[in-house]
N, C-alpha and C positions, 0 to 999 in steps of 0.2 A: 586820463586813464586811471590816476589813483583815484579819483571820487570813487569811480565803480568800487573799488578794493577796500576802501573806507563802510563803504557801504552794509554790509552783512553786520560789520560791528554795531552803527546806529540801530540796526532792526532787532539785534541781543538790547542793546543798552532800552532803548524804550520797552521792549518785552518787558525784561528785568523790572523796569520800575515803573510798568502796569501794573507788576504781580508784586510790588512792594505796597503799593496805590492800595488795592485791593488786599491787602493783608492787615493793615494799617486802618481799613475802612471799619471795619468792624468793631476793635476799641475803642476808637474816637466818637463811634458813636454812644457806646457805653459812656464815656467819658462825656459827651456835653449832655445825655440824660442827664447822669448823676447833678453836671454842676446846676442844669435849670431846676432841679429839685430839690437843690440846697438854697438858690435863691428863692423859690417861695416857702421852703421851710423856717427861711429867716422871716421873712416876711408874716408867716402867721406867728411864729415866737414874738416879732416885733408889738404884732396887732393883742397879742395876751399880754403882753406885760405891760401894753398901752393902759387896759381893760383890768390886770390885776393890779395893777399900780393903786389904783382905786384903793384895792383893801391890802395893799401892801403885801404883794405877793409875787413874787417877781421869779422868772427865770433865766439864768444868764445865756446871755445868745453866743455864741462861738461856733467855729467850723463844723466842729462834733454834733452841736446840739441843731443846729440847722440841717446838717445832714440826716439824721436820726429823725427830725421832723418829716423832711423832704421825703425821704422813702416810704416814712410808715404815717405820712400825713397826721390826722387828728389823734388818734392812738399813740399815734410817739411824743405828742404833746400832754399827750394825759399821763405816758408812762415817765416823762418828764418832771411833770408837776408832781409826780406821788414821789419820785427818787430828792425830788427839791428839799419836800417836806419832811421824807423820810434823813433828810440831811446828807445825802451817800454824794449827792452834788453840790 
């Protein structure tokens, strides 16, 4: 007879944390965008600085600088290299 009377609470508690489920879904997905486009933002930094190396021209790869690639792909690599040389990084 308690099962029954336990029971109403189980059906709040999984509601509940359907609707947490579902609230939650949405930033995380933000969030593993973001980080797969911070790893290939390292990645093309890695693949330039392979390629600038050559003529001794390098840009330092970090969280930021990968990020700032990641989102704005080839352009953030350019607006990179100009900030490099302009000395401001």
């Amino acid at each position: 007879m308690e099962a029954f009377g336990s029971l109403p609470i189980i059906i709040v508690c999984a509601l509940v944390l359907w609707i947490v489920f579902k609230l939650l879904k949405w930033p995380l997905k933000i969030f593993w965008k973001l980080l797969i486009n911070m790893l290939v933002g390292f990645v093309i930094l890695f693949l330039f600085n392979l390629i600038g190396g050559i003529f001794s021209f390098t840009i330092e790869i970090n969280w930021l600088s990968s990020l700032a690639t990641g989102i704005f792909g080839i352009p953030g690599v350019i607006v990179l290299a100009i900030l490099t040389l302009m000395g401001i990084i």
